[in-house]
Wavefront OBJ file of the C-alpha trace (Angstrom):
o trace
v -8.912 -31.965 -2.126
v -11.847 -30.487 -4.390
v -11.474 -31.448 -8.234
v -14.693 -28.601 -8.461
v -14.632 -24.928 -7.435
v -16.922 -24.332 -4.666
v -19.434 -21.342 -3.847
v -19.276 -20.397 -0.340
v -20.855 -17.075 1.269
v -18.525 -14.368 3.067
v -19.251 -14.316 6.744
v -18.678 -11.191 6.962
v -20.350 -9.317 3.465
v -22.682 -12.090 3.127
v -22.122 -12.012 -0.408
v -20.703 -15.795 -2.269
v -17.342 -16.250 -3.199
v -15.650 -18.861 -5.101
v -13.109 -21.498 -3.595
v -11.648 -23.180 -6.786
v -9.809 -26.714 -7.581
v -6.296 -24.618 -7.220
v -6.993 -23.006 -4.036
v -8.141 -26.059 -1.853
v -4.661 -27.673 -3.658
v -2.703 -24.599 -1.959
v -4.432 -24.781 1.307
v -3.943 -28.584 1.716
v -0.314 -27.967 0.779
v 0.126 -25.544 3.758
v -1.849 -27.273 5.975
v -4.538 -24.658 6.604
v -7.865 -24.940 6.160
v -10.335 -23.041 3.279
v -11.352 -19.131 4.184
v -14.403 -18.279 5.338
v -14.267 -14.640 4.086
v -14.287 -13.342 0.430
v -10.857 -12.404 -1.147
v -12.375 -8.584 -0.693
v -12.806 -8.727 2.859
v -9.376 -10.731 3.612
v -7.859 -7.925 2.059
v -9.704 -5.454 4.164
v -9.219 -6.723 7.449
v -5.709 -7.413 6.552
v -5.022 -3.875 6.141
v -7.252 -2.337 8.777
v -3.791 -3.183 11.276
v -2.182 -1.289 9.184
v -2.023 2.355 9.697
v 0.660 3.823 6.763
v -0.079 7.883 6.721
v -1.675 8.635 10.677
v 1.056 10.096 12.444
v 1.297 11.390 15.874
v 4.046 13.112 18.377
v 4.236 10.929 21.610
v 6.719 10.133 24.264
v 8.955 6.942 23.851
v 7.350 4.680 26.672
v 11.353 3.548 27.471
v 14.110 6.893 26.753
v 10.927 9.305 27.448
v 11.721 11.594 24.622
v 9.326 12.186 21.849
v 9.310 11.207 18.493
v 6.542 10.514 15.892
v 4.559 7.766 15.811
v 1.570 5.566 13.965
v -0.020 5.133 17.487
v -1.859 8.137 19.338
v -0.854 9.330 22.408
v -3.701 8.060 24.572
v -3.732 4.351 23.055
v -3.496 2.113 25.526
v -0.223 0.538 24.453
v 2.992 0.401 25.451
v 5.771 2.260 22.505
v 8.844 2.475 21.885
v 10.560 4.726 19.407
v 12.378 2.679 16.928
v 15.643 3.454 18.837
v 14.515 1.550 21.584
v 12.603 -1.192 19.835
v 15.698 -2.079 17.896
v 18.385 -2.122 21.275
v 19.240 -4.686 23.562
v 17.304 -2.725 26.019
v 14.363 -4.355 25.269
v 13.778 -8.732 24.788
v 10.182 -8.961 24.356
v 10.558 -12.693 26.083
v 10.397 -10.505 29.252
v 6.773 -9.902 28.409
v 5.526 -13.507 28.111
v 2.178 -14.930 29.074
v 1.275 -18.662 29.966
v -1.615 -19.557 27.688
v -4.560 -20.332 29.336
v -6.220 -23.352 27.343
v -10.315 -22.194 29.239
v -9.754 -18.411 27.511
v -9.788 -18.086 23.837
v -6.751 -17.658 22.024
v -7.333 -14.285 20.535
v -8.215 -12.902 23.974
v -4.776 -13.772 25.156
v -3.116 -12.413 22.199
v -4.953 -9.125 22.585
v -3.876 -9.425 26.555
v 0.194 -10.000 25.504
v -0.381 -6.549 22.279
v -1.013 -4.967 25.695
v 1.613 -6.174 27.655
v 4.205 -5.845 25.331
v 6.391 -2.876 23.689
v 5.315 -2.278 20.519
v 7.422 -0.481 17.576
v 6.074 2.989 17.312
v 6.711 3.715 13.618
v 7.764 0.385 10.914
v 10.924 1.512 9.895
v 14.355 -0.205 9.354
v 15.753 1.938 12.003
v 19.537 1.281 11.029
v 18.812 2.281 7.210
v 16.492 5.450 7.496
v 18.536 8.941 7.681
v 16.661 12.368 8.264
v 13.574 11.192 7.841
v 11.314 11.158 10.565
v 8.084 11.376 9.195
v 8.074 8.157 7.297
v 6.701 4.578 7.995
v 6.951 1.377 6.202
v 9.890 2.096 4.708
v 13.198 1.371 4.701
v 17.392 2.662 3.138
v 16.198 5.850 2.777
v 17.399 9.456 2.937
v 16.103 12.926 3.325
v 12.062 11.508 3.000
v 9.257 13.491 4.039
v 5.625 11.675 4.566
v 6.682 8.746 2.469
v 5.328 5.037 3.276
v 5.238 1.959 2.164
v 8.683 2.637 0.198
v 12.548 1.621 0.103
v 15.316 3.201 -1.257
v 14.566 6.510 -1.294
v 16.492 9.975 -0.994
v 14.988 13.075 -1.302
v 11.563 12.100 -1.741
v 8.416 13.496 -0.756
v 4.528 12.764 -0.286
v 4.545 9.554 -1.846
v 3.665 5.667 -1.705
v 4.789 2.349 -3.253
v 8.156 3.488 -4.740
v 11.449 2.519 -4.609
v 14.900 3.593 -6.170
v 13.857 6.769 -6.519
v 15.384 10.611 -5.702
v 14.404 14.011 -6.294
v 10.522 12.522 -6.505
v 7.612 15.070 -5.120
v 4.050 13.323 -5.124
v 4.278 9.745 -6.674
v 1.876 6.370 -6.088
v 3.368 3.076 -7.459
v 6.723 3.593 -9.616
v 10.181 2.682 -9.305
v 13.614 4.083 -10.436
v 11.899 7.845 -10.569
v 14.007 10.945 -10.822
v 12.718 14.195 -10.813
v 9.246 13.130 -11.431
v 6.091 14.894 -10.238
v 2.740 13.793 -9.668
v 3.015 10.197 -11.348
v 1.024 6.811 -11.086
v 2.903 3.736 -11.788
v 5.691 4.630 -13.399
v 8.938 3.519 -14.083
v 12.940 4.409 -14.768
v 11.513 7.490 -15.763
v 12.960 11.365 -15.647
v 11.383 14.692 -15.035
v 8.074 13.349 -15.817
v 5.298 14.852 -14.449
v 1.308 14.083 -14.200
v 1.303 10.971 -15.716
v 0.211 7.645 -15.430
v 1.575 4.545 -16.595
v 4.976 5.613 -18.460
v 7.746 3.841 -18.554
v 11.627 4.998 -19.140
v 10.038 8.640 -20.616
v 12.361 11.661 -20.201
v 10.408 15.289 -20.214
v 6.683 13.735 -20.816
v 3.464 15.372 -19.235
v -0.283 14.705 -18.542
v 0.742 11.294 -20.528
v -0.825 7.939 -20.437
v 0.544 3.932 -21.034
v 3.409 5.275 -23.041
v 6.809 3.700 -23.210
v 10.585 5.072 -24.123
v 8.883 8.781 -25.152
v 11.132 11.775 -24.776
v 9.783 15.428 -25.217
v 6.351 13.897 -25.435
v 2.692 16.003 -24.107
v -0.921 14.694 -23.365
v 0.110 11.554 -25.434
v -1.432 8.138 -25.334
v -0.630 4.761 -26.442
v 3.251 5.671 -27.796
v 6.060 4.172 -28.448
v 9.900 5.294 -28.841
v 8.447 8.851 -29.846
v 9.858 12.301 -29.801
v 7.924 15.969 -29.800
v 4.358 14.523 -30.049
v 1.389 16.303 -28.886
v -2.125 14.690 -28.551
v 0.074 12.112 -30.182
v 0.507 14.296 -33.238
v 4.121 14.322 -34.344
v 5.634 17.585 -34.486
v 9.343 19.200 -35.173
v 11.235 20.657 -32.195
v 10.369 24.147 -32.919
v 6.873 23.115 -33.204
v 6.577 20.732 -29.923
v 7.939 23.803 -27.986
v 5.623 26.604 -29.313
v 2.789 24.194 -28.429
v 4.017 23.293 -24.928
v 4.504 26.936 -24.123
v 1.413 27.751 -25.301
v -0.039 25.732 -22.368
v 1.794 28.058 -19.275
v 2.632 24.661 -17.372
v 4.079 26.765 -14.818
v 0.830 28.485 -13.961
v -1.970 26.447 -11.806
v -4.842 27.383 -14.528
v -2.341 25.962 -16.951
v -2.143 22.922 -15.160
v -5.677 22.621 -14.808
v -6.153 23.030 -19.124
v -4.002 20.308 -19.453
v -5.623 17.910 -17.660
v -9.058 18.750 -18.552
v -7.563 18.460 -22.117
v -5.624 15.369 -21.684
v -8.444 13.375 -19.992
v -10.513 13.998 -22.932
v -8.373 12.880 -25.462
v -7.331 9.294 -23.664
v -11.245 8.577 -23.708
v -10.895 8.155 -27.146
v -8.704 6.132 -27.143
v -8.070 2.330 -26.297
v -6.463 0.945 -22.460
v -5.244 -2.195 -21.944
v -7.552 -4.680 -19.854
v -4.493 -5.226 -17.390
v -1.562 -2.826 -17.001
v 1.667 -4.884 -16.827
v 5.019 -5.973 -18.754
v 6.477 -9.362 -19.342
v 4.078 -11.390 -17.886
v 2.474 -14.857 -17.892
v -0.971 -15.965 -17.475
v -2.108 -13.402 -15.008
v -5.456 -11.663 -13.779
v -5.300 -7.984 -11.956
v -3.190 -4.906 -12.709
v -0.387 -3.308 -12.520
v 1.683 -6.512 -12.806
v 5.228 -6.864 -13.705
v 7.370 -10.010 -14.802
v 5.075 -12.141 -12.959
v 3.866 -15.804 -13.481
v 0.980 -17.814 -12.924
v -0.813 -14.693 -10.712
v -4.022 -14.899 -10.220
v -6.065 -12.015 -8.476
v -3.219 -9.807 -8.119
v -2.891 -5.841 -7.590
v 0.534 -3.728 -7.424
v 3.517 -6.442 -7.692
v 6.385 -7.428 -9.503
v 8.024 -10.936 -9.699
v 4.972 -12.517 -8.485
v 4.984 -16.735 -8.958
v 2.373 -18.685 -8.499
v 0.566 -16.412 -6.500
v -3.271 -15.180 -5.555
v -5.197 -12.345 -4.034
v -1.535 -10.537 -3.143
v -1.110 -7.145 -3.014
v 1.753 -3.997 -2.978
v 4.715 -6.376 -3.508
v 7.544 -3.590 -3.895
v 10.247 -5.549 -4.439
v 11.420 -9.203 -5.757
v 10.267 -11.870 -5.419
v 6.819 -13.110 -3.871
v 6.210 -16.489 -4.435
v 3.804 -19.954 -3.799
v 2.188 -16.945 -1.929
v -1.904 -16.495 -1.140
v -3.354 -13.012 0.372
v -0.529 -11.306 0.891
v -0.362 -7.883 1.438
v 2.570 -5.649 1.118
v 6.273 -5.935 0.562
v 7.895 -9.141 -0.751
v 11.868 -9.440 -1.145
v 11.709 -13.292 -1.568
v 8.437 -14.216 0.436
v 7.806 -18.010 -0.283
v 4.606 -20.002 1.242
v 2.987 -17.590 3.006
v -0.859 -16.835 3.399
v -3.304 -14.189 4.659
v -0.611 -11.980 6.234
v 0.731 -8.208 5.997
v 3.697 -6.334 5.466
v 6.228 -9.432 4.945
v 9.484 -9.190 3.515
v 13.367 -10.127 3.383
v 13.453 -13.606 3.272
v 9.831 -14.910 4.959
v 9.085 -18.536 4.313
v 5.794 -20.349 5.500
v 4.490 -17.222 7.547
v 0.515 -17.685 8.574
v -2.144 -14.974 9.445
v 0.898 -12.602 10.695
v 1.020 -8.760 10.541
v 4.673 -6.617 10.039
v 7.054 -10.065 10.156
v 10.362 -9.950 8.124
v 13.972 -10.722 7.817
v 14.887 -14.440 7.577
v 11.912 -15.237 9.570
v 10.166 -19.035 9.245
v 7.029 -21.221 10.051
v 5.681 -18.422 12.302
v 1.700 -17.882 12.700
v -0.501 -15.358 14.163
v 2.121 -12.860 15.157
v 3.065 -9.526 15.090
v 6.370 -7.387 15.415
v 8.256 -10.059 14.939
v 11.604 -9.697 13.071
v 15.484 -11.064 12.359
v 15.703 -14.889 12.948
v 12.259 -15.994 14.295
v 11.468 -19.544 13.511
v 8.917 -21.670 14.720
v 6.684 -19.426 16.846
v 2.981 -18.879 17.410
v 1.066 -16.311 18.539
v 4.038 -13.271 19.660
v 4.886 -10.113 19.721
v 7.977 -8.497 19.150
v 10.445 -10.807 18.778
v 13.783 -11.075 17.742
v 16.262 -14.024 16.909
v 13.748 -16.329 18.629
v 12.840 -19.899 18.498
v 9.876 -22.050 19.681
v 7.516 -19.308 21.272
v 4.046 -18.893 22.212
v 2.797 -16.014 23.668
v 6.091 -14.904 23.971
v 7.253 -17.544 26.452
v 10.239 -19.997 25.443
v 9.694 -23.560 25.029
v 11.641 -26.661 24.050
v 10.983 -27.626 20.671
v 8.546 -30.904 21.752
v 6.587 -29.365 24.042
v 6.325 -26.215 21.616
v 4.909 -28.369 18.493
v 2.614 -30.208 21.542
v 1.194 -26.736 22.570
v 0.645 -25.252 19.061
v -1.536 -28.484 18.234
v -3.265 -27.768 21.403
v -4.373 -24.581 20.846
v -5.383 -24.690 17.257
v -7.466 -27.889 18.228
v -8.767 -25.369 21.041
v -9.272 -22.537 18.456
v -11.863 -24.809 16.321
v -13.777 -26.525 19.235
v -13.886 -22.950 21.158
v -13.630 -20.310 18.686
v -13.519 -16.712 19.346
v -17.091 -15.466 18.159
v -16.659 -11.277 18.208
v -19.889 -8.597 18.230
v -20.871 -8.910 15.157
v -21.455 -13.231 15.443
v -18.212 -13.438 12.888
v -16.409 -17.047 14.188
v -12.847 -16.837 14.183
v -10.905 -20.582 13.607
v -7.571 -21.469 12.984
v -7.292 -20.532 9.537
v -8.551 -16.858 9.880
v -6.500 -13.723 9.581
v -6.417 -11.487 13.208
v -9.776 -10.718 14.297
v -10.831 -6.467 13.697
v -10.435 -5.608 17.004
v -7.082 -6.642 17.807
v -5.890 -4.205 15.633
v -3.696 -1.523 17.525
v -5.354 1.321 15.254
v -9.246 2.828 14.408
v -10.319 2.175 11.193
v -10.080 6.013 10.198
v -6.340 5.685 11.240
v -5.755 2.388 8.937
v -4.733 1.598 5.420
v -7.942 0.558 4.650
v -9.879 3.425 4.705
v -8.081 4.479 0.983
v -9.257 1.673 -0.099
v -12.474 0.705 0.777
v -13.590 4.238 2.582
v -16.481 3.808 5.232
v -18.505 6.445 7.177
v -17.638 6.589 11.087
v -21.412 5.045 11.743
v -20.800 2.768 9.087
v -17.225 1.440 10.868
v -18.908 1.509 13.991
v -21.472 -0.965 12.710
v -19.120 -3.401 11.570
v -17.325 -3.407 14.369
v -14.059 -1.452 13.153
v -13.894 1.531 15.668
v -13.457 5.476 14.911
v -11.130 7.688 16.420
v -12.277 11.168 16.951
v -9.938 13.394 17.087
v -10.098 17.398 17.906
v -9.590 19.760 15.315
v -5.841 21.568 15.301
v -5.617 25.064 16.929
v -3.946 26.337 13.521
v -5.179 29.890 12.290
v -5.530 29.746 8.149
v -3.747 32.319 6.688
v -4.398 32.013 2.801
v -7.247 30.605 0.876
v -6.238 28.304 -2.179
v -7.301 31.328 -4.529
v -5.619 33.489 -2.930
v -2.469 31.640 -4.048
v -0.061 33.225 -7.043
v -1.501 31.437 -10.545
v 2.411 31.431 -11.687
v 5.446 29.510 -9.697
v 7.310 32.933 -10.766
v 5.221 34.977 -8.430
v 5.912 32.815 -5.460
v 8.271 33.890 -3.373
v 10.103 32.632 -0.110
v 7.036 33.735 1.953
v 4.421 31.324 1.080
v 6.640 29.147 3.611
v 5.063 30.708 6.510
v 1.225 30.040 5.067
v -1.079 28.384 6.413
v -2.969 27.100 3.460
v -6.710 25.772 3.718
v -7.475 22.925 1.464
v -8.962 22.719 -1.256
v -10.630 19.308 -0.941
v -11.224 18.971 2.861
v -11.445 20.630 6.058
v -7.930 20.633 7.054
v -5.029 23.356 6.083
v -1.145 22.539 5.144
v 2.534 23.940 4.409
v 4.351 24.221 1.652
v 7.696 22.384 2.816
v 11.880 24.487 1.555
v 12.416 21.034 -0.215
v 8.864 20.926 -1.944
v 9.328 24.393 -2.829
v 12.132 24.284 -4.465
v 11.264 20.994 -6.679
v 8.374 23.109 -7.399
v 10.748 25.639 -8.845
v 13.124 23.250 -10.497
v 10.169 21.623 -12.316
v 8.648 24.887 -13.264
v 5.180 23.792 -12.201
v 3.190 25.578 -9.148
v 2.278 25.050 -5.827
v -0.906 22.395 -5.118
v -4.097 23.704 -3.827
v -5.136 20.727 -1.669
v -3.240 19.062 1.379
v -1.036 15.556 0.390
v -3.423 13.734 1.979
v -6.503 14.513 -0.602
v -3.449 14.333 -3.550
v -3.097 11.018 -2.164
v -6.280 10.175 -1.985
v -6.487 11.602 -5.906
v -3.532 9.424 -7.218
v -5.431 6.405 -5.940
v -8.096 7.120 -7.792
v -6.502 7.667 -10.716
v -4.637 4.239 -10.166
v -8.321 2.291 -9.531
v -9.534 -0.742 -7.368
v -7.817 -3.544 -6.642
v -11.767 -5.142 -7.356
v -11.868 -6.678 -10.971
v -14.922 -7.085 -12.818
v -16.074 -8.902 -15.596
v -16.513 -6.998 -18.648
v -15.875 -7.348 -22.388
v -13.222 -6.238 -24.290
v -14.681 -3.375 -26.535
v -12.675 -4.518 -30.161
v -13.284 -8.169 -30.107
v -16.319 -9.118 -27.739
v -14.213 -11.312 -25.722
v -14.608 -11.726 -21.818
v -12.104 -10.664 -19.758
v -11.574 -9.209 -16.079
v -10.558 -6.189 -15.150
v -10.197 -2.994 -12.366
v -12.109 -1.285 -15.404
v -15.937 -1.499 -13.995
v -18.326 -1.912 -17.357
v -19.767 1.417 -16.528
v -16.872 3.013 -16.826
v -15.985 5.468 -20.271
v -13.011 4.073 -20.826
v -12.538 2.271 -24.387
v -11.215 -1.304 -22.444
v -8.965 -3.735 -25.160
v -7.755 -7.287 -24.664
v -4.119 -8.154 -24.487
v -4.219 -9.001 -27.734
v -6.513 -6.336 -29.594
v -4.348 -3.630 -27.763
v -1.188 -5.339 -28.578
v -2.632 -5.546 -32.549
v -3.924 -1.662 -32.097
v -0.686 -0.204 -30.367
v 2.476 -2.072 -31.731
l 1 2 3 4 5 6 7 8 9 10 11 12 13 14 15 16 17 18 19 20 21 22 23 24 25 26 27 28 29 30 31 32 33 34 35 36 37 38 39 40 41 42 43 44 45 46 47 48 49 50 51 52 53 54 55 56 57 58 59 60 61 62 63 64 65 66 67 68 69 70 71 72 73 74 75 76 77 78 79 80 81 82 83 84 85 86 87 88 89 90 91 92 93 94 95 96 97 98 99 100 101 102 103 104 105 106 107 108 109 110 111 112 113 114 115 116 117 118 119 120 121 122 123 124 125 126 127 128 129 130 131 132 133 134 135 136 137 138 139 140 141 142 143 144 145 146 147 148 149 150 151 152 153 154 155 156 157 158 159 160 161 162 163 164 165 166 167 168 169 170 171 172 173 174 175 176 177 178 179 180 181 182 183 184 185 186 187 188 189 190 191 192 193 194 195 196 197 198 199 200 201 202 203 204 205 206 207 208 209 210 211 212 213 214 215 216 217 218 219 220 221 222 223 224 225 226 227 228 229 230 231 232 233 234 235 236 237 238 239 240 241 242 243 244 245 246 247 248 249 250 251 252 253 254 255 256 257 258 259 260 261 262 263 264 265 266 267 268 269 270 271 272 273 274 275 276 277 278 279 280 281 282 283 284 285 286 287 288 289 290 291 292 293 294 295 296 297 298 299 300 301 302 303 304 305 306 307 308 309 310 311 312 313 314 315 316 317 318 319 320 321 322 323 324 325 326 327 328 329 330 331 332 333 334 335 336 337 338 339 340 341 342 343 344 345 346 347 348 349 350 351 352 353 354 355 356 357 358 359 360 361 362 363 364 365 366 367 368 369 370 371 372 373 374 375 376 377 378 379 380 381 382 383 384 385 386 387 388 389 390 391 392 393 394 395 396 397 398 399 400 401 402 403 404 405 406 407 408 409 410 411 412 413 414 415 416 417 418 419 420 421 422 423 424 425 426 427 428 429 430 431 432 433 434 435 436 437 438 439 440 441 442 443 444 445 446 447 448 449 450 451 452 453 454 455 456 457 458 459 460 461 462 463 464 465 466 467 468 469 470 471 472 473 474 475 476 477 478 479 480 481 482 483 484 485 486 487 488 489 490 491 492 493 494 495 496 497 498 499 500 501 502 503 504 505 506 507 508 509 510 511 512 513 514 515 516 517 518 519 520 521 522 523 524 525 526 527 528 529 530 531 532 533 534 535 536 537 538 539 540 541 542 543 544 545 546 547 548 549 550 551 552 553 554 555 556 557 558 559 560 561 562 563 564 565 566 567 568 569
C-alpha cells in the first residue's frame, strides 16, 4: 500500500489525476488493482451503457409482439420485452460460450452480449403498472417518461425521484406531491420551479429554503410564512403580490424567473448542498458519512466518486453509479441495487447478488460469477457456462492472469486490464442514445473520434401544427384541443404533445403549458442542478479553500459550511 497520494495521467483524457493513501487502502482491500482512468472519465464510460430516456417500438425477439424499448430496432441484439426476460421461458445458461484462453476476454464477452437475450427496457417487471414508457425504475404506477426512479404513481417527465405522486417535471427529489418543475427537493407539496426546498407547502421560483409555507422567489429561509423576495408580508399582502405576477400565464412565468434569478445572485449558496452529513466533498448529499467525491446520494458510508444513489444505503463503495438499496464493496459498476455485495466492473446487477465481476443483466441470487449475461439464481459462471466451484475459482484466475499479460488494446491504443470498467464499445447503445451525453455532451465527430459511436437516426414524418407562440399566454384559454397539437419546440428541432394527465396537472396547478419538448426541460433541470465536476475555489466570506460544483467563474456568491451556517441560521 502507498502511505503518499500518487499523480498518475488518464489514459484516456491525458490529463493527471490523483491516486491517494485511502484509495490504494480500498483497492488492496478488494483485491483490484489502481485505475488507470481519471474519476471523470470512469464516470463517463460507466454511463455511456447506459441509455435512460432513448426509447424505441420494436418486436419482442421471443412472444413477437411489440413493446418499447432502450434498444433500436435494427441493433444487432437479441430482446426480449420484460415479460419474457423475467419467465421461465428464457435461462440464459442456454446461451453459454467456452472461453477461449488465445482470444481476449472482452472479445468473448462482446461475442456472448450477442448471443444472448437481453432485457429490452430495466424495469422491475412484477412492480411497474401502466407505465410503459419508463426505464430504470421500479413499484410504480401510472408513469409517463420517468427513469431512473422508484415508487412512483402518477408521475410524469422526470428523473431521480422516489415516493412521489401527482409530480409533472422533477430532477432529484423525494416524497414530492403535486410539485412542478423542481430540482432536488424533498417531502415537499404543490411546489413549483424551485430548487433545493425541503418540506415547503405552496412555494415558487424558490431557492435552499426549508419548512416555508406560502413563500415566493425566496432564498435562504427558514420556517417562514407569506414572504416575498424574502420580505415578510401579511396574508392579504403575500396574495396581492403573488397575483400581481399572473403565474398562470407563460409571460408570467417567464417574469418570475427572470426576477427570481436576479435576486438569489445576491445572495449567499452553500459550497455543498446537503443535510446531516459528515465529512463529505460533492453535492447534493444527504445523511452521508465519510463521502468523498460524491454527486446525488443519500446514506452514503465510506464512499468515493459514487453517483445517483436513490435509495439507502451505499456503502465501503468506490465509482458507483446509480441506485443503491444496501450496496456494500462494490467498485466501478452501474445501476446496482437491492442487496449487492462485492460487485466488480458490472453494468444493471441487483437483488441479493454477490462477488460477481464484469457482467451484465444479471439479477436475483447470482453469486460467484464472471463475465455473464443475464442471469438469474446462478452460481459459479463464466461466460454463461456452469462450473463446479474449483474449477470456477481456477478459471477466473486464469483469465484475469490472461487479461494483464494479453490485454484488450481498442482503436484508440486505450489498454484494458483486469481492473478496468467495460471497454466503450461493448456498450449495447451509441453514445447519442446513452446517459452520458447529459452529462458530458459531445458532438457526433467528436464521439466518433473517441471511439463512442453515433446513431443517426431519420427525422419523424410528423406535420407541426402550432408554433410555441402561437400557444394561449393563459392556462384559462386552453382548451381540450391543444391535445391534438403538434407543437414545435422551442429549444430544438423536434415537436411534442401535450399528454390528458399533463394537462390536467397543468390545470390543477394553475400554471401553463411548456414551450419546449421534455427532453430540452430535462436537459434545463440539469443545468440548473450543475456538474458532478468540483472545483477548487474559495469561499467568498472567509477566504477559505474549499471544493465545489460551483466553477470560480461562476456569479454565484459561494459560502463555506460554516459562514453560510453563521449567515443563514
Amino acid at each position: 500500500m502507498s502511505n503518499i497520494s500518487e499523480s498518475r495521467i488518464c489514459q484516456n483524457c491525458h490529463q493527471s489525476f490523483l491516486i491517494e493513501p485511502d484509495d490504494f487502502l480500498f483497492y488492496e482491500k478488494i483485491k483490484v488493482p489502481p485505475p488507470t482512468f481519471c474519476p471523470e472519465c470512469r464516470f463517463q464510460r460507466r454511463i455511456i451503457f447506459r441509455n435512460e430516456r432513448e426509447l424505441y417500438k420494436r418486436n419482442c425477439d421471443l412472444c413477437k409482439n411489440d413493446f418499447v424499448s432502450t434498444f433500436a430496432p435494427d441493433k444487432p441484439y437479441k430482446v426480449y420485452c420484460p415479460k419474457c426476460w423475467y419467465s421461465d421461458d428464457f435461462n440464459a445458461t442456454d446461451y453459454n460460450l467456452d472461453y477461449d484462453p488465445s482470444r481476449p476476454f472482452f472479445l468473448q464477452l462482446r461475442e456472448l452480449f450477442l448471443k444472448t437475450p437481453q432485457l429490452g427496457r430495466v424495469v422491475d417487471y412484477a412492480t411497474v403498472v401502466n407505465s410503459e414508457y419508463t426505464n430504470h425504475i421500479g413499484s410504480a404506477k401510472n408513469c409517463t417518461l420517468v427513469f431512473n426512479s422508484d415508487f412512483c404513481e402518477n408521475v410524469l417527465y422526470s428523473s431521480l425521484i422516489v415516493h412521489s405522486k401527482d409530480t409533472l417535471d422533477c430532477y432529484m427529489g423525494d416524497y414530492e406531491e403535486l410539485c412542478y418543475e423542481m430540482v432536488d427537493g424533498g417531502k415537499n407539496s404543490r411546489c413549483f420551479f424551485c430548487k433545493s426546498v425541503d418540506q415547503c407547502v405552496n412555494t415558487s421560483f424558490s431557492l435552499n429554503c426549508v419548512g416555508c409555507i406560502d413563500c415566493f422567489a425566496c432564498c435562504n429561509l427558514r420556517s417562514k410564512n407569506y414572504c416575498a423576495f424574502n420580505v415578510q408580508y401579511t396574508k392579504d399582502e403575500y396574495e396581492k403580490i403573488l397575483s400581481s405576477y399572473n403565474l398562470n400565464t407563460y409571460s408570467g412565468v417567464l417574469r418570475a424567473q427572470k426576477e427570481s434569478k436576479e435576486f438569489f445572485l445576491k445572495h449567499p449558496l452553500k459550497s455543498v448542498y446537503g443535510i446531516k452529513n459528515l465529512n463529505v466533498t460533492g453535492d447534493y448529499l444527504f445523511q452521508s458519512k465519510n463521502a468523498k467525491n460524491c454527486w446525488c446520494g443519500q446514506f452514503y458510508e465510506d464512499c468515493a466518486y459514487c453517483q445517483f444513489s436513490t435509495l439507502p444505503y451505499t456503502r465501503d463503495t468506490y465509482d458507483m453509479s446509480e441506485w443503491g438499496n444496501n450496496v456494500e464493496s462494490c467498485i466501478d459498476s452501474t445501476t446496482i441495487g437491492e442487496g449487492a455485495n462485492n460487485i466488480k466492473y458490472c453494468f444493471s446487477v441487483w437483488g441479493n447478488v454477490r462477488n460477481v465481476e464484469y457482467s451484465v443483466m444479471c439479477t436475483g441470487a447470482v453469486f460467484d460469477c464472471f463475465g455473464c449475461n443475464g442471469l438469474r439464481k446462478k452460481q459459479y459462471c463464466i461466460l454463461n457456462k456452469q462450473y463446479d466451484k474449483e474449477t470456477y475459482f481456477k478459471l477466473r484466475d486464469q483469465i484475469i492472469k490472461n487479461m494483464n499479460d494479453n490485454p484488450y488494446v481498442d482503436n484508440n491504443n486505450r489498454i484494458w486490464k483486469y481492473g478496468e470498467f467495460l471497454p466503450y464499445n461493448l456498450s449495447f447503445y451509441d453514445y447519442n442514445e446513452a446517459f452520458a451525453i447529459q452529462h458530458f455532451p459531445l458532438t457526433k465527430e467528436e464521439s466518433i473520434k473517441k471511439g463512442f459511436g453515433w446513431r443517426d437516426t431519420p427525422k419523424s414524418s410528423y406535420e407541426i401544427t402550432i408554433l410555441p407562440e402561437e400557444l394561449p399566454d393563459n392556462i384559462n384559454d386552453v382548451d381540450d384541443s391543444i391535445l391534438k397539437e403538434i407543437i414545435k419546440c422551442s429549444d430544438c428541432d423536434t415537436a411534442f404533445k401535450i399528454l390528458p394527465e399533463e394537462l390536467n396537472l397543468l390545470r390543477h396547478f394553475s400554471l401553463p403549458i411548456p414551450r419546449s419538448c421534455h427532453n430540452c426541460r430535462n436537459t434545463k433541470r440539469i443545468r440548473l442542478a450543475g456538474s458532478p465536476k468540483l472545483h477548487n475555489r474559495i469561499c467568498d466570506k472567509c477566504g477559505k479553500n474549499i471544493k465545489t460544483s460551483y466553477s470560480p467563474e461562476r456569479p454565484e456568491i459561494i459560502y463555506c459550511e460554516q459562514c453560510y451556517q453563521k449567515e443563514v441560521y
